[in-house]
N, C-alpha and C positions, 0 to 999 in steps of 0.2 A: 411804560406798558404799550405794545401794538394796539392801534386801532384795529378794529374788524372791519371788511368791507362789508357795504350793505348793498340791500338787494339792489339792483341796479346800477350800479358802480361798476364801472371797469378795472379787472384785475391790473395791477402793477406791469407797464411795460420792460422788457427786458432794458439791459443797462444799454447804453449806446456804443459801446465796445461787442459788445455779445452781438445788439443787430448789425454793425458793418461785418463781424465773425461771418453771419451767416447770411449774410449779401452776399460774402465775397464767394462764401460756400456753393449760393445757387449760381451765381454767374460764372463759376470756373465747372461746374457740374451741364452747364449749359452749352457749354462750349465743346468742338469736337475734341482738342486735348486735352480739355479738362476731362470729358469720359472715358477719354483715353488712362489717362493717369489712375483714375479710379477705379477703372475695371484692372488695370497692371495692381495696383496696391492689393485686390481683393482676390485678385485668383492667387497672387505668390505669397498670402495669408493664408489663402485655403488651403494651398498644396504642402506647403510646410507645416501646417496644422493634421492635415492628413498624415502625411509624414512622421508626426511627433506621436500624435496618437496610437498608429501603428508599431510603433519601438516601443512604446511605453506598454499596451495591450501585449501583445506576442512577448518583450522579455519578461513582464511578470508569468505567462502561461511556460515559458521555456523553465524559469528559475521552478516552478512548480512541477513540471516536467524531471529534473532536476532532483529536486526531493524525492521524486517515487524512485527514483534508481538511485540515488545515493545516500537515500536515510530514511525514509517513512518506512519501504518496503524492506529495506535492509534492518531496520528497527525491530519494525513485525515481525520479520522471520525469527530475529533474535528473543523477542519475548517468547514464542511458539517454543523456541528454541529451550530456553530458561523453563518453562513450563516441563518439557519432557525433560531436561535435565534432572530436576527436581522430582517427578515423576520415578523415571530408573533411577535417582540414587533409593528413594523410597522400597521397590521393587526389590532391588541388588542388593540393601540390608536387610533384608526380610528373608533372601537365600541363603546368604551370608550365616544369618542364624540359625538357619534351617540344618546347615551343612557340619554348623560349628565347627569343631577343629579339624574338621575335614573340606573345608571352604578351600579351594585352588587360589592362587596371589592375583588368576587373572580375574577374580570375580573383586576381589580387593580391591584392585588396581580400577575395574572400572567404575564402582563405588565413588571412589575418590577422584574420580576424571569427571565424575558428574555434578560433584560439591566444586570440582575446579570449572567446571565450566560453567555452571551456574552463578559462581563469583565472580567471573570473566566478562559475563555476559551484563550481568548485573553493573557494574564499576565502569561498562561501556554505554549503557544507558543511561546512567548517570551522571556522565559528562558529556552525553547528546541529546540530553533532554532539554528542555525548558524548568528551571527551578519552580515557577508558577501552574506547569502541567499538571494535568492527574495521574498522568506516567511516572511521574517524579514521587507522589507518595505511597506509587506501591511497590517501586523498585527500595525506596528507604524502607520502608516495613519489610520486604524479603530481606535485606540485605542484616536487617538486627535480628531477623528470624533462622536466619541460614546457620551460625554458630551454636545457638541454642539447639538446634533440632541434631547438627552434629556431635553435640555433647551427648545426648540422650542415645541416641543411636552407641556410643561408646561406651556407655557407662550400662547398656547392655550387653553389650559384648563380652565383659567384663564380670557380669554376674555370670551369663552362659557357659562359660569357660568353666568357670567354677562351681559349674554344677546346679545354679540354684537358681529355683523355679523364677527371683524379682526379676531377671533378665528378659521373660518375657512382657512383662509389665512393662518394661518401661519400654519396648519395643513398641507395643501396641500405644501406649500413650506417645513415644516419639510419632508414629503413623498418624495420629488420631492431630497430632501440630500441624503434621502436612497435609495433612489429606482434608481437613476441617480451617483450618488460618492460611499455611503456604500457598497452597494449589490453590483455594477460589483469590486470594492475593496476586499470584500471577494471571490466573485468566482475566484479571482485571484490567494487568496491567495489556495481556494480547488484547482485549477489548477496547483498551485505550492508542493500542498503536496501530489499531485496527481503523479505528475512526479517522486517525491522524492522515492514514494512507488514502483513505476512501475521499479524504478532504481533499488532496492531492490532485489527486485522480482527476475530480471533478474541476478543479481550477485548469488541469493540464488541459483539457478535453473542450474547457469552455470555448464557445463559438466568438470571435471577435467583431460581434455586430457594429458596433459603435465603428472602427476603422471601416469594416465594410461600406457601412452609409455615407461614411463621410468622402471615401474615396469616392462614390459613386455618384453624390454630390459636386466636387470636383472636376471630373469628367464631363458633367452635362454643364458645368458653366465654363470648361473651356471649348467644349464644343457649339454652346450657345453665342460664347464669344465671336468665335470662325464665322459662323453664319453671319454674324451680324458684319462682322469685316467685309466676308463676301458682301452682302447687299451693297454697301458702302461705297464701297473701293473696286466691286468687280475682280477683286485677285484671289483665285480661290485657295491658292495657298501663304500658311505664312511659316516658315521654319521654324520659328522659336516655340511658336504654339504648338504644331505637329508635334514639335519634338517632346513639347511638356505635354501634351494628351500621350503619345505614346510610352512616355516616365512612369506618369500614374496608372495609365493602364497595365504597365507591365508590374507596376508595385502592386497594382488590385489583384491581377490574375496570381502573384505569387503568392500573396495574403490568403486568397481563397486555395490555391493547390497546398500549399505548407502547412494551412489547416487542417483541412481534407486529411491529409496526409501524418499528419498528428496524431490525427482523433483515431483515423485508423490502426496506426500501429500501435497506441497507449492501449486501443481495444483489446487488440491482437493480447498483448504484453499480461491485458487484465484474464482474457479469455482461455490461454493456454500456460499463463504464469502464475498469476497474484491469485486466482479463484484457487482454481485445483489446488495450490499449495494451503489455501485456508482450509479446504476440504480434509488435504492428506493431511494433515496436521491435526485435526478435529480426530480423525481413523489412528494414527499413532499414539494418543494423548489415552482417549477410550482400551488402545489395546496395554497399554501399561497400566493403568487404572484396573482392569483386568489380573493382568499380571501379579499384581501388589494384591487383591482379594482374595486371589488363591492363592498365597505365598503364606497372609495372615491367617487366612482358615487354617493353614497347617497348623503356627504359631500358636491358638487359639487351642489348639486342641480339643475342640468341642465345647470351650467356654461358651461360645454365643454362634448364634446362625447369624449374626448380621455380614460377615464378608463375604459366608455363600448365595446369600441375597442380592450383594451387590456384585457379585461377577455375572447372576441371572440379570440383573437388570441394564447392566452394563455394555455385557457380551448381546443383548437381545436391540440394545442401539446400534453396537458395531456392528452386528451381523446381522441381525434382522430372526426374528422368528423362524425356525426352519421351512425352506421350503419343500413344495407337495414331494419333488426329486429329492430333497433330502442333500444335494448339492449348493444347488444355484444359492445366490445372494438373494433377499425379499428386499422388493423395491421398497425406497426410502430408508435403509441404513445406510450408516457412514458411510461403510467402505465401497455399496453402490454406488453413494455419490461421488465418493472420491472419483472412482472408475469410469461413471459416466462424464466427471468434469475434465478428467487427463488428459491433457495430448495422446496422440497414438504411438508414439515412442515410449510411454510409460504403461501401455495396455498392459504389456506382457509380464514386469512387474507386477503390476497391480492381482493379473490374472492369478500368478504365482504366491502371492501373497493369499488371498481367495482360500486356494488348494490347503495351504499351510496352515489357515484360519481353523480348517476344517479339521486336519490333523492335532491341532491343540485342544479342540474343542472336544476329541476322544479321548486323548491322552485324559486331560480334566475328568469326564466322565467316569473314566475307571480307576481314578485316583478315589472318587469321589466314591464309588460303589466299595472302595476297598476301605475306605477312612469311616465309613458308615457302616461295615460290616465288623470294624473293631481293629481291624490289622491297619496300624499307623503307618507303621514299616515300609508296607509294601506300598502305602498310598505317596508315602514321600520321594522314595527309589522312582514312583512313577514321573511325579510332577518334578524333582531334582535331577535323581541318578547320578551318575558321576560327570559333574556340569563343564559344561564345553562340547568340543565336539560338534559333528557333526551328523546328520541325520533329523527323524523326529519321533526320533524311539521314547524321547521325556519331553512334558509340558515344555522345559527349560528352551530343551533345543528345538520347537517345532515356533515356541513363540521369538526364540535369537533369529530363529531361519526370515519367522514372518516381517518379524522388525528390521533387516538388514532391505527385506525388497523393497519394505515401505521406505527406507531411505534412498535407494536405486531411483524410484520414481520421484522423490521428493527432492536429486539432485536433476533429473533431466526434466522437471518443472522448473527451477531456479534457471536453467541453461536458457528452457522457453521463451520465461522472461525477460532475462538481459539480451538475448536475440532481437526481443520486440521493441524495450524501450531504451535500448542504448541507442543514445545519439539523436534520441527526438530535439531535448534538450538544444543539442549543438546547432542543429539546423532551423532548429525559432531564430536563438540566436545572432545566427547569418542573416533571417530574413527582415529581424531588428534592425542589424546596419542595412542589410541593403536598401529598406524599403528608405529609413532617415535621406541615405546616398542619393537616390529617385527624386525624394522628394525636393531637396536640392538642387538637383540638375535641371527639374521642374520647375521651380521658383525663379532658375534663372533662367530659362530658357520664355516663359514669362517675360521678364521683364525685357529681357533683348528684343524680341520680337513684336512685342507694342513700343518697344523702344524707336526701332526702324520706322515704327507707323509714326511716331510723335517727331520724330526727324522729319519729317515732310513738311510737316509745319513751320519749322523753322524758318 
């Protein structure tokens, strides 16, 4: 067992190995080569430290950089994406019955391009997800929900055909899967690739303080160095030094421009790409939700007020409460904000979109006045008619017209955005090797240059 020292006793001196260590330590510290050597060990530590730090800082913000253009944001768009899929197929069987055997193949057809792309999108999240994500189980719950909800949907169609009133039931109960389990299942999942992108974003955008200091650090100790040669030696220049202060300096200044420069365009990329497309996305979602309420109040035939409840409440988030003109959009609905978040390339769009809102939203009314006055007939010819086409003589074709601008603007937002954050990415990167490159050519320029001074001595 150790004795304890007592009070007055002198602590254990070091071994006798250890104190000739650090004799030898002070007396070569003491000596002008020896602070020669010292000072070369500790700036070509620090420069290369710099160095490392910087590659290491900027390629994690690049790889991140990285992710918002090659999969967060390409994710997000694809969940949005799955959501309105799922949406218009709900929508398109709901005409589809409407129409029954008088339904055209092209309404068919895009039915079934929506259950296809809904699968598509689905089976691609799922092998770009993280198994352990929250993306991950609400793409698996769409994915065992998606065949179910197509059964019920067919096994309506099937009754309608043949005349009998269960076709509508299980119509409404297929709707009531999607609209109640599918649809808040996938907004779940846009909310979770929502976050994922936002994550991105903020890592891309990060500021690399720590490189910053340290280069700047750097810099004053090889400038502190010079000076101290000058007193010395009276030489005011020494090349190796020069050359390693102007390394680091040009690795700081590219640090801080390729920063600068990141942050800005990721900005740009968020401001006129990734926003307004969460916005347009949120305005297309609403208007098919829309869509799919008046399609089932037909379907309903006066069973229940609850789908003309929610096309009022719906259509009053898209569009806003009318305004005093009876035109304009009321600030704070969707498709205001869509509009005010757009590029200007997508104005006109959007404007067009607006007009056509407005066109649906009469067509609805006099469906509405004619379905409450007793005549089905004419209220369905209004909101159906013979679907296709062009014009906005029926609900059908004033909401096809409005849904096609929304898409016009929602590809030259996608355009905005790979404009802004293509290639931020590449050029971290670069600034990864080059700054490591610098810091290198710094270390040795270091070392040659006290090198020359430690020659004298010889």
């Amino acid at each position: 067992m150790a004795t304890p020292v007592k009070t007055g006793e002198q602590a254990p001196r070091p071994a006798p190995s250890a104190q000739r260590a650090l004799a030898q330590l002070r007396r070569t510290v003491d000596t002008a080569p020896g602070r020669l050597r010292m000072a070369s060990a500790v700036l070509a530590v620090l420069v290369v430290a710099f160095g490392a730090l910087t590659a290491w800082q900027v390629s994690g913000r690049a790889h991140a950089a990285d992710q918002v253009v090659s999969h967060s944001q390409p994710l997000s768009q694809d969940a949005a994406e799955i959501y309105r899929s799922l949406a218009d197929a709900d929508t398109t069987a709901a005409s589809g019955f409407l129409l029954a055997g008088d339904a055209p193949q092209a309404l068919r057809d895009r039915y079934e391009n929506d259950l296809a792309t809904a699968a598509r999108l689905l089976a691609q999240a799922a092998a770009r997800t993280d198994a352990a994500s929250d993306a991950q189980q609400w793409v698996a719950a769409l994915n065992q929900q998606l065949p179910q909800y197509a059964g019920l949907v067919e096994t309506a169609r099937v009754n309608n055909r043949q005349g009998l009133p269960l076709g509508g039931a299980y119509l409404r109960y297929a709707s009531h899967q999607m609209q109640d389990t599918m649809l808040p299942a996938a907004q779940r999942l846009v909310d979770a690739e929502a976050r994922q992108l936002d994550g991105d974003y903020a890592e891309a955008r990060s500021f690399p303080w720590a490189a910053i200091g340290l280069g700047v650090l750097a810099l004053a100790a090889l400038l502190w160095c010079q000076v101290q040669l000058l007193r010395r030696t009276n030489r005011v220049f020494n090349a190796g030094l020069v050359g390693a202060t102007a390394a680091v300096l040009a690795a700081v200044l590219w640090l801080l421009a390729s920063s600068l420069s990141a942050r800005v365009d990721l900005a740009d990329s968020r401001l006129h790409g990734a926003g307004p497309l969460r916005s347009l996305n949120a305005a297309r979602i609403e208007a098919l939700q829309s869509r799919a309420a008046e399609n089932l109040d037909l379907v309903a035939r006066g069973a229940t007020d609850g789908y003309s409840k929610r096309w009022t409440a719906v259509t009053e988030m898209l569009s806003g409460p009318p305004a005093a003109n009876g035109r304009s959009w009321a600030r704070g609905s969707t498709l205001a904000q869509a509009r005010q978040d757009a590029p200007r390339d997508a104005d006109s769009a959007l404007a067009q979109a607006q007009t056509l809102f407005t066109a649906w939203d009469s067509r609805h009314r006099a469906a509405a006045t004619s379905n409450d006055g007793g005549d089905y007939e004419a209220a369905l010819k209004t909101v159906i008619g013979t679907s296709g086409g062009s014009g906005t003589d029926t609900s059908d074709q004033a909401f096809n017209a409005m849904d096609q601008q929304l898409a016009r603007a929602a590809v030259i937002e996608q355009a905005a955005f790979k404009a802004s954050a293509q290639g931020v990415g590449g050029s971290l990167d670069t600034l990864a090797a080059g700054a490591g490159l610098l810091a290198v050519l710094a270390a040795v320029g270091v070392v040659v240059g006290l090198g020359r001074r430690l020659a004298e001595y010889r």
